[in-house]
C-alpha positions in Angstrom: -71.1 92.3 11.7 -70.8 91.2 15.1 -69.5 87.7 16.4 -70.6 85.6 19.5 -67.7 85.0 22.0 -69.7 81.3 22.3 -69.3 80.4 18.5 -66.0 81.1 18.5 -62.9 78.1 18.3 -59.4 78.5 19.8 -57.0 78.1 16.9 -53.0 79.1 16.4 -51.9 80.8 13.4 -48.3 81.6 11.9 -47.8 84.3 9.4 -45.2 84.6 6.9 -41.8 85.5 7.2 -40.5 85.1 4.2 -39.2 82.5 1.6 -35.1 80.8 1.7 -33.6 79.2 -0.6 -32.7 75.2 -0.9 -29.4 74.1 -1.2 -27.9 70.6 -2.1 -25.3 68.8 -0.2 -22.4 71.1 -2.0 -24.3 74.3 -1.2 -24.9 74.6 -4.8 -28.5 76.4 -5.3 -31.7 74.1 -6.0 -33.6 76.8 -7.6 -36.2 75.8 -5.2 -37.5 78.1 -2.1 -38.3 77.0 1.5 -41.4 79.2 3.1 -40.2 81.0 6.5 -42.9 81.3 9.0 -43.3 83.5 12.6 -43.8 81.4 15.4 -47.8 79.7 16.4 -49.9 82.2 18.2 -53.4 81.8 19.9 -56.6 83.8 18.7 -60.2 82.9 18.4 -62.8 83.3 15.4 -65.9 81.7 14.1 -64.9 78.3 12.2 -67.2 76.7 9.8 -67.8 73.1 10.1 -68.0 72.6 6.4 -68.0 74.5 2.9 -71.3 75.9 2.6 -73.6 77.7 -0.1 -72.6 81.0 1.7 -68.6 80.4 1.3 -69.4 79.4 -2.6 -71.0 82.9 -3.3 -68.2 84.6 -2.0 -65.3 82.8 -3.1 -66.9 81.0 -6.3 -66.7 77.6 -7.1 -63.6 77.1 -8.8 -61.6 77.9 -5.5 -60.1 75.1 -3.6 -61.1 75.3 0.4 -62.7 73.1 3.1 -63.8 75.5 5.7 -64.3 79.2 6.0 -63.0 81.4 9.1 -65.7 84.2 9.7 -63.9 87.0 11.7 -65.8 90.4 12.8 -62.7 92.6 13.3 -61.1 94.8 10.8 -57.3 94.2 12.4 -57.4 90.4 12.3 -54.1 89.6 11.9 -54.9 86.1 9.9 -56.7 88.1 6.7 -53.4 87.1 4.7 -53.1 84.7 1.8 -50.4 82.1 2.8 -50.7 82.2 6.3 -50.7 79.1 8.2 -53.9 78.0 10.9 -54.1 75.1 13.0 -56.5 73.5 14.9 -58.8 70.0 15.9 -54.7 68.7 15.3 -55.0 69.6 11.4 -53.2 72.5 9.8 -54.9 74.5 7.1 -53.5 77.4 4.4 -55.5 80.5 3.8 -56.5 80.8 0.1 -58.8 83.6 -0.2 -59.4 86.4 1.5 -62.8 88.3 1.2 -63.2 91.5 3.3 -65.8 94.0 4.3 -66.3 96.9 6.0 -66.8 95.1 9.2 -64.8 92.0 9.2 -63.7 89.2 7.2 -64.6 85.6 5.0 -61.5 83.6 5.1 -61.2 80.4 3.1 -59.1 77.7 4.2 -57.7 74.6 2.7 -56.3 71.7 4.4 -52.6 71.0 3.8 -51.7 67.4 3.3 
């Protein structure tokens, strides 16, 4: 699979690092977790404009995305569930990750 260098969008993505604990005001434990992420770095890949008919025979219907990321490398470093992408000032979550022998379908959803 190859991929234009003319189709493709500069975006940032963070991976991540981890999850921490919440404490309250006494330092007593929450039981609720805080995700940890690296710091925002620069790459460029081929970003949908909308959720197609493509993305929904991949992925299937039930999964919950707004745009698919088409990338034709096999060490793209953004091919993990949970990372966070940004880009056009929006930030998205990777959902799903579908993978071939030459590259990968990744589904993003929008977080609020």
């Amino acid at each position: 699979m190859r991929s234009l260098d003319k189709n493709k969008r500069k975006l940032t993505y963070a991976l991540p690092a981890g999850v921490e604990p919440i404490k309250d005001e006494w330092g007593n434990d929450t039981l609720e977790v805080e995700r940890k992420y690296t710091e925002f770095t620069e790459y460029s890949a081929n970003i949908s404009s909308a959720v197609g008919e493509e993305a929904v025979k991949a992925f299937g219907s039930l999964t919950n995305y707004s745009r698919t990321i088409c990338v034709a490398e096999k060490n793209c470093p953004i091919a993990v569930e949970g990372a966070l992408i940004s880009f056009n000032n929006k930030t998205y979550e990777v959902t799903k990750v579908a993978d071939s022998p030459n590259g990968y379908l990744i589904a993003v959803r929008e977080v609020v």
